[in-house]
C-alpha positions in Angstrom: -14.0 48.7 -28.1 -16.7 50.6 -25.9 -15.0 53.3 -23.9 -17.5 52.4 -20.8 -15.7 48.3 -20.7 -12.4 49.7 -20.2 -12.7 50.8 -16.6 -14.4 47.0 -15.8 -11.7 45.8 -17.6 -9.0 47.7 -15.5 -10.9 46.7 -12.4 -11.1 43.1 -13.0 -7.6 43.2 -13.8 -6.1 45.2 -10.2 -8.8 41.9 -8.6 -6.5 39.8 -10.5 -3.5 41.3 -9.5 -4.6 41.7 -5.9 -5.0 38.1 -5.2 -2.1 37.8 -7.2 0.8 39.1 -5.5 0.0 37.9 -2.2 0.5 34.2 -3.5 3.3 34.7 -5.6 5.1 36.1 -2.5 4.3 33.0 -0.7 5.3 30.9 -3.6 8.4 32.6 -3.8 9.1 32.0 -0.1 8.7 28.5 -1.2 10.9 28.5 -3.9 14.1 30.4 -1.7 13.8 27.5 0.7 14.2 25.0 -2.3 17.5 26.7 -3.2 19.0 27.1 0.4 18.6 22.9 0.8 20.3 22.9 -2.5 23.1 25.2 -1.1 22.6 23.0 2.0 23.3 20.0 0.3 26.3 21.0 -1.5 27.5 22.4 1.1 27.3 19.5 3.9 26.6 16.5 1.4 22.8 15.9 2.7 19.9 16.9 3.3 18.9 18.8 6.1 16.3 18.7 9.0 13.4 18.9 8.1 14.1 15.4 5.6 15.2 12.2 7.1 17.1 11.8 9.8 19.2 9.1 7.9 21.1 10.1 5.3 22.1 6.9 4.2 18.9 5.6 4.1 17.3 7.8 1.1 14.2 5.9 -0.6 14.0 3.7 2.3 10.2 3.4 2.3 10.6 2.3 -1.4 13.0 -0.3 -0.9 12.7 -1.4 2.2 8.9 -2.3 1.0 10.6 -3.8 -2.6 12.6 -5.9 -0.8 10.4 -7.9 0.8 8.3 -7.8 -2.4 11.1 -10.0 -3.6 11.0 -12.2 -0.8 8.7 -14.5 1.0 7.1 -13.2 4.5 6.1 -9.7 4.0 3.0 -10.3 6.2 4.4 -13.2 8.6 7.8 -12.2 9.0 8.4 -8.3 8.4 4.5 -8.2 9.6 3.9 -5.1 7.0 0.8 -3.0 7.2 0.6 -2.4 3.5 -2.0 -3.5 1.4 -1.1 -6.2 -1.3 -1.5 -3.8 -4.0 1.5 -2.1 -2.7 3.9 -5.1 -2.8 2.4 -6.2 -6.0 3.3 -2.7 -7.9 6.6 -2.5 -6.2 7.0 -6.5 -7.8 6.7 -5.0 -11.2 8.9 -2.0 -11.1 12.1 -3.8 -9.3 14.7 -5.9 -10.6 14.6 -8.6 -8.4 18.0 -10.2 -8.8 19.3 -6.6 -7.0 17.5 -7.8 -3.8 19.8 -11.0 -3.3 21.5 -9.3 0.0 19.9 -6.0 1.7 17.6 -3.3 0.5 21.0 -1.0 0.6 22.8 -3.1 -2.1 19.3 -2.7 -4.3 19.9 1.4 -4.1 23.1 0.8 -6.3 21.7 -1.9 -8.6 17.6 -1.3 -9.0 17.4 1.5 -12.0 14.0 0.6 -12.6 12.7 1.7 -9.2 14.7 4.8 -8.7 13.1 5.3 -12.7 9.5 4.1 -10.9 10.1 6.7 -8.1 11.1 9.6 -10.4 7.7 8.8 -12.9 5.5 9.1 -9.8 6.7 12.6 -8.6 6.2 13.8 -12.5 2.7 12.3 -12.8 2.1 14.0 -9.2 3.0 17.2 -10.3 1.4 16.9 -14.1 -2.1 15.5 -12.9 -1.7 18.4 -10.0 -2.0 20.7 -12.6 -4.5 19.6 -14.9 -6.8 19.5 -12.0 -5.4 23.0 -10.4 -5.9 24.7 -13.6 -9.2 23.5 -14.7 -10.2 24.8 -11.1 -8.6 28.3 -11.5 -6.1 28.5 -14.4 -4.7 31.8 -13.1 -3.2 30.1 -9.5 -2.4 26.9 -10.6 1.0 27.5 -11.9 1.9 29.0 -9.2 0.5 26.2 -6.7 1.9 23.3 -8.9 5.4 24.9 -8.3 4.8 25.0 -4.8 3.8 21.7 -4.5 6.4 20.6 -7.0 9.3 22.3 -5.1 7.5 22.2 -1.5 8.5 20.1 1.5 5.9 17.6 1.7 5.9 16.7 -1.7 9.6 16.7 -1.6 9.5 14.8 1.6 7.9 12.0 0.2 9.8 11.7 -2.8 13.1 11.6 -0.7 11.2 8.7 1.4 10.6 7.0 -1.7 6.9 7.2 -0.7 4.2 4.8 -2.9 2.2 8.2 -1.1 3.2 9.8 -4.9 1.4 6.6 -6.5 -1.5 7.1 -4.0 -1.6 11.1 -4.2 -2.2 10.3 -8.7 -5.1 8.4 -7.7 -6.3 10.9 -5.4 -6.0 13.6 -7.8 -7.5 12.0 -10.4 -11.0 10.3 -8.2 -11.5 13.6 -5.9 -9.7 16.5 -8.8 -12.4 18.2 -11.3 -10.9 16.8 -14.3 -11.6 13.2 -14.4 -15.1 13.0 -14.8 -16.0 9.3 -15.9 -17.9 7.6 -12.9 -15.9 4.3 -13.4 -12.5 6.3 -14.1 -12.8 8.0 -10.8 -14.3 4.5 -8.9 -11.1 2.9 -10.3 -8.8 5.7 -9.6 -10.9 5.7 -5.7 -9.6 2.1 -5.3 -6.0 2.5 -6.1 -6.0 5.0 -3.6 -7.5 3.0 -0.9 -5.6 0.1 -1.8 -2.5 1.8 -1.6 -3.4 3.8 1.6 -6.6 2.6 3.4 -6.7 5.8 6.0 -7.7 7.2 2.5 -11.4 5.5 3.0 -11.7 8.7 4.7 -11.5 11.4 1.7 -14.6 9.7 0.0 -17.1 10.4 2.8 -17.9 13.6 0.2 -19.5 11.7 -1.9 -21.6 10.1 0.6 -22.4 13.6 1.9 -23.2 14.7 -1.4 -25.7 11.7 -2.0 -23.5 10.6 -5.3 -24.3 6.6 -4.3 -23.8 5.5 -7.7 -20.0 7.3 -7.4 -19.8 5.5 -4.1 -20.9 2.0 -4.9 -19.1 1.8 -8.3 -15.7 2.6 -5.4 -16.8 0.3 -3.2 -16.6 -2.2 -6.0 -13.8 -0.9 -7.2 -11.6 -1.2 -3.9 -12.5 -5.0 -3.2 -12.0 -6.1 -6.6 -8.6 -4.6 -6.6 -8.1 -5.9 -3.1 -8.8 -9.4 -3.5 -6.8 -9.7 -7.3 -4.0 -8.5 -5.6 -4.4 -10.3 -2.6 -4.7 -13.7 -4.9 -1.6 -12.7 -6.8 0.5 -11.8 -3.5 -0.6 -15.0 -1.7 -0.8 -12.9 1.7 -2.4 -9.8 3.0 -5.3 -10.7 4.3 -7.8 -8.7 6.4 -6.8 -10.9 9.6 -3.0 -10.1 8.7 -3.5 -7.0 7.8 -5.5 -5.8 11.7 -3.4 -7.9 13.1 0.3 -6.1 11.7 -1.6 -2.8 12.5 -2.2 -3.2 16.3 1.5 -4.6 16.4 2.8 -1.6 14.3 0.6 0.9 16.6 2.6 -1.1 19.5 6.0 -1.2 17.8 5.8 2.2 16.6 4.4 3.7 19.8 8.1 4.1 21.9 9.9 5.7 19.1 10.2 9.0 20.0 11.9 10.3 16.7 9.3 8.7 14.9 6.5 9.8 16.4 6.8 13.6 16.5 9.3 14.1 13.6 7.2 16.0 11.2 3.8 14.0 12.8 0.2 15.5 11.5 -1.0 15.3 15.4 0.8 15.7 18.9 -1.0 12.6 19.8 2.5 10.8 19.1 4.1 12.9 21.6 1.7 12.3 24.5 1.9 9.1 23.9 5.7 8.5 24.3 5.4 10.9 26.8 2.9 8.6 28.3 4.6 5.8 27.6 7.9 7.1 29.6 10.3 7.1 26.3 10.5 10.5 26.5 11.7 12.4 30.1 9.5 15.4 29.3 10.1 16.5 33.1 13.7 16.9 32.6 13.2 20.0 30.4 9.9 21.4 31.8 8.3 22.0 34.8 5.2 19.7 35.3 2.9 22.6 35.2 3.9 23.9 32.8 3.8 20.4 30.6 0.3 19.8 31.7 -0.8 23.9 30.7 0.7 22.9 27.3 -1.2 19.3 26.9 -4.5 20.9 28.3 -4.6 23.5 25.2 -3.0 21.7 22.8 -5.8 19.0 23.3 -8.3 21.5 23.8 -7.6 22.7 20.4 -7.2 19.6 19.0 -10.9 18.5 20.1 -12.7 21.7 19.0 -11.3 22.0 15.9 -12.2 17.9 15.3 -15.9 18.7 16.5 -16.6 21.5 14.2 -15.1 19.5 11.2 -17.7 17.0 12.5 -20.2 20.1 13.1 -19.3 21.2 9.5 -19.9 17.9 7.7 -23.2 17.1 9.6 -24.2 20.7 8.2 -23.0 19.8 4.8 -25.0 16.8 4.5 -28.2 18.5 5.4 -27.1 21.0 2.6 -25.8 18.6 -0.2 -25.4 20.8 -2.9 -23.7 24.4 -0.6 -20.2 22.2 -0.1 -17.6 21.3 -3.0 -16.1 17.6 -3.1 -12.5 18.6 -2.3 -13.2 20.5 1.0 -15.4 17.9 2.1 -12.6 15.1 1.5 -9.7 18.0 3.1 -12.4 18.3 6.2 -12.8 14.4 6.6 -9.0 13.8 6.4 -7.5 16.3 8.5 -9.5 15.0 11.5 -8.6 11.5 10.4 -4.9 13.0 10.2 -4.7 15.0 13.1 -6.1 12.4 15.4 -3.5 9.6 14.3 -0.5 10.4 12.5 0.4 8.0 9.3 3.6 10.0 8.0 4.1 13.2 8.1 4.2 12.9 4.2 1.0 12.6 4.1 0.3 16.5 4.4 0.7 16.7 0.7 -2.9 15.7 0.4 -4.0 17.9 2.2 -2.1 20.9 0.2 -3.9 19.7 -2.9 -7.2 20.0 -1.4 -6.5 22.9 -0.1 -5.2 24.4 -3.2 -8.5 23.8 -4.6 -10.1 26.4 -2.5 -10.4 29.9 -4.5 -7.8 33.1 -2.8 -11.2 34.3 -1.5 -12.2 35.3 1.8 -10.5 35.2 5.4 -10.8 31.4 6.2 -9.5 30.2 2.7 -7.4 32.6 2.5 -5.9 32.4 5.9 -5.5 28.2 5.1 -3.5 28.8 2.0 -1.2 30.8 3.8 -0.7 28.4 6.5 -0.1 25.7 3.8 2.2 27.6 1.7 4.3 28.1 4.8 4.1 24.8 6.3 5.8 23.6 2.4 9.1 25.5 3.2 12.3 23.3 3.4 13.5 24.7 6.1 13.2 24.3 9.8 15.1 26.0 13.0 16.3 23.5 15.9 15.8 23.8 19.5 17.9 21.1 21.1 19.7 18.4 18.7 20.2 14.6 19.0 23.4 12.5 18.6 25.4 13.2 15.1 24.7 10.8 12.7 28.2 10.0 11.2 27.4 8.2 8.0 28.0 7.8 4.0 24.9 9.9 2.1 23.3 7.6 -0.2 22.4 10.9 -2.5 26.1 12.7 -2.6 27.9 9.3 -1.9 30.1 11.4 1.0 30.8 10.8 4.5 28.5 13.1 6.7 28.4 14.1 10.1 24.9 14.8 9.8 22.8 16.9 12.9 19.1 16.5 13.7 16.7 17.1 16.8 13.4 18.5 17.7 12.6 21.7 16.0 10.3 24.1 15.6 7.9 23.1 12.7 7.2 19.7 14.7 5.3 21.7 16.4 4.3 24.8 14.0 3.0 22.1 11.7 0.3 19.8 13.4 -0.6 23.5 14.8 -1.1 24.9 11.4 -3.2 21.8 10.3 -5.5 22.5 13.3 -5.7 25.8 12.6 -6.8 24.7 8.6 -9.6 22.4 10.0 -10.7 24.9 12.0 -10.6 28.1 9.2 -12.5 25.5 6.5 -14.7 23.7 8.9 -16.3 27.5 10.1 -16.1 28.5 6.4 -18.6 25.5 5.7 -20.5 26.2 8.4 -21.2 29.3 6.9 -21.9 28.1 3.4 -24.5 25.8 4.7 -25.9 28.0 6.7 -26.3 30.6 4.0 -28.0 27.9 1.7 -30.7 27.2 4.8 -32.0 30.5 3.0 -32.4 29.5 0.0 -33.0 25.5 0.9 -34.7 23.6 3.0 -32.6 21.1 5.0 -32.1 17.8 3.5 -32.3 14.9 5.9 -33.3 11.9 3.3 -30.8 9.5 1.9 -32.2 9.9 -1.6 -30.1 11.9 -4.3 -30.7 15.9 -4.2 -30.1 16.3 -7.8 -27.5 17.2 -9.7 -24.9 18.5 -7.6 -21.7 20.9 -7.7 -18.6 19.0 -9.0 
């Protein structure tokens, strides 16, 4: 070996070792806060704030959604929001005699979903990293452990989520490993099907000029929508608008619901709004009305320079990768309505795809290791729940309330559209030097994948 390489050698290795550390600390963070909810939960019998306020009720999304895949009137009667696709998979992993009384009964009879809702968070986790270490095989161990044992993800495994289902697709259409147009179109319309405010995360490709990518998912989504649609028998567009202004209606008084764990504090205004919750009683009005006024100050600058940074990106096709352009597009879809507060795991992916390289990318990382710890402090509680834990099978006395990370979090997601929508900026800026901005709708070439 030349004695000159080994200083370069050395070198490279304290750069590797410097972004290193700082990530592994974070990670292991993330991993002491998955062992105190297991001390938690052996302790007290269930899970703790921040997971589901009803113990009893683990899986719920799941069956809840399974039950009614075994029954008629999903769309009339339970008025569901949920694409046919969902009912349609749910059909095929359930045993449907276990749904003769109550989704509750199913918990204790229905192996083959609890086996369905175990097979999604593995797939999650193994196609997290086959795309995390194609990216940058020295971090994605590390980040596929945090996402594995990190809140979100956990979170929506405890819900029972078809979010896991979803997330597969997502990893696989929008990850750097798949790289078959019709693979990825496919994978594009499970996603959408299974979550349409996931329309969203494919604007990249539009901003990148891929058409062919995009028409092949366009395809894609309404051929899978309208098989599933003829084998559910219901679910039609109609329905479907009219179940979601009545949801938006339903939903919009529920004052647990809409800030526990919520991507935006436009659920709280607007039970606040609404009168569900006496905000007044624990704050002075000028003080509520300081608070709104920055809160949705911040909220509309960091959702104008994501729109600032995409407009940017599309005049400077080939400066932006796919992943930050679908992270960009979604967290101002997120942080404007709230769908679930599972649905931050997406976002942790995308983010994860960004290299442990400069201030902005760096500074999001952080925020999103953080924001996946399983822990959460309260500052004022709601009634006990006294209850039997579906998960331990005990009698609980189990307390919740509003807590600090309902408001840490949608902060920290601001603060993440904000970092990467400025760190954009700059990339497209920097390729005006090198580029000429490029305003036609015709391809640009081959571009970055």
């Amino acid at each position: 070996m030349p004695e000159g390489a080994l200083p370069t050698r050395r070198q490279n290795l304290q750069l590797a070792l410097r972004a290193t550390l700082p990530e592994l600390a974070l990670l292991l963070l993330v991993l002491a806060s998955f062992v105190s909810l297991v001390r938690t939960f052996f302790l007290t019998g269930y899970l703790p704030q921040p997971f589901i306020w009803d113990p009893q009720d683990t899986f719920m999304d799941w069956f809840n959604t399974a039950y009614w895949a075994n029954h008629w009137g999903a769309y009339s009667v339970w008025r569901s929001i949920y694409p046919p696709l969902s009912f349609i998979v749910l059909r095929l992993f359930s045993i449907s005699s276990c749904y003769v009384t109550s989704p509750f009964a199913a918990r204790d009879c229905d192996w083959l979903s609890i086996t369905a809702i175990l097979a999604s968070y593995v797939a999650a986790i193994g196609v997290s990293y086959l795309a995390l270490r194609r990216n940058d095989p020295r971090t994605a161990l590390m980040r596929t452990l945090a996402l594995a044992f990190g809140y979100r993800t956990l979170y929506a495994l405890e819900r029972g989520q078809l979010l896991l289902m979803c997330y597969v697709a997502m990893v696989i259409a929008l990850g750097f490993f798949a790289t078959s147009r019709p693979v990825r179109a496919i994978a594009a319309g499970l996603m959408i099907n299974f979550k349409p405010y996931m329309l969203v995360a494919t604007v990249g490709w539009a901003i990148r000029r891929e058409w062919r990518q995009l028409e092949l998912a366009a395809f894609a989504t309404v051929l899978i929508y309208l098989a599933t649609w003829g084998l559910m028998g219901g679910g039609s567009v109609t329905e479907l608008l009219d179940n979601t202004f009545n949801w938006i209606s339903f939903t919009g008084g529920d004052v647990v619901g809409e800030i526990y764990y919520s991507t935006s504090f436009n659920g709280l205004f607007g039970v606040i709004d609404r009168g569900a919750f006496p905000v007044l009683r624990y704050f002075r009005s000028d003080t509520y009305e300081t608070f709104r006024f920055v809160l949705t100050s911040a909220m509309a600058a960091a959702q104008l320079t994501g729109i600032a940074a995409l407009f940017l990106a599309w005049m400077q096709p080939r400066a932006v990768a796919l992943p930050r352009l679908a992270c960009i597009a979604l967290l101002i879809s997120l942080t404007t309505r709230s769908p679930g507060g599972y649905t931050e795991m997406f976002i942790m992916f995308l983010v994860f795809m960004e290299p442990w390289r400069g201030f902005a990318r760096i500074a999001s990382i952080t925020i999103i290791y953080l924001n996946a710890l399983n822990v959460d402090w309260q500052l004022s509680t709601l009634p006990v729940v006294h209850t039997t834990a579906w998960l331990s099978g005990k009698a609980v006395s189990a307390q919740f309330g509003i807590a600090v990370g309902q408001f840490t979090h949608p902060i920290g997601l601001l603060l993440v559209l904000m970092l990467l929508s400025l760190e954009t900026i700059r990339e497209a800026t920097l390729a005006y030097r090198q580029n000429r901005p490029q305003l036609a709708f015709g391809a640009p070439g081959e571009a970055l994948a």
